[in-house]
Phi, psi and omega in degrees: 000151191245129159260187198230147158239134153223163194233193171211163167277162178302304211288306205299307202300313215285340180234034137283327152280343169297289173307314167303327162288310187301322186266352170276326191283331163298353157293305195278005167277350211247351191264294174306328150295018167009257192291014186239192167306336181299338184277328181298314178279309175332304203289340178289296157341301189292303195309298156318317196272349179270340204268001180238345151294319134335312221249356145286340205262000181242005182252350200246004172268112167281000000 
């Protein structure tokens, strides 16, 4: 019988974490700006850069 292993690559992981800091320093730009417009692009920022980290980690998976 044959199994499937599957693994990932350096790229996938290395640029889910790359993405993954960019969305945390937009976590943490949008916690320093509360009230202001600085919070609305953080939360944008976090939101975009975590949703392209997920969907690196699903395009570099072998």
């Amino acid at each position: 019988m044959a199994t499937q292993t599957e693994s990932s690559t350096d790229m996938g992981v290395g640029l889910a974490l790359a993405l993954g800091a960019v969305a945390a320093i937009g976590a943490i730009l949008m916690f320093i700006g509360a009230p202001d417009m600085t919070a609305a692009w953080g939360f944008a920022a976090a939101m975009i850069f975590s949703a392209l980290a997920v969907v690196g980690i699903h395009i570099y998976w072998d």
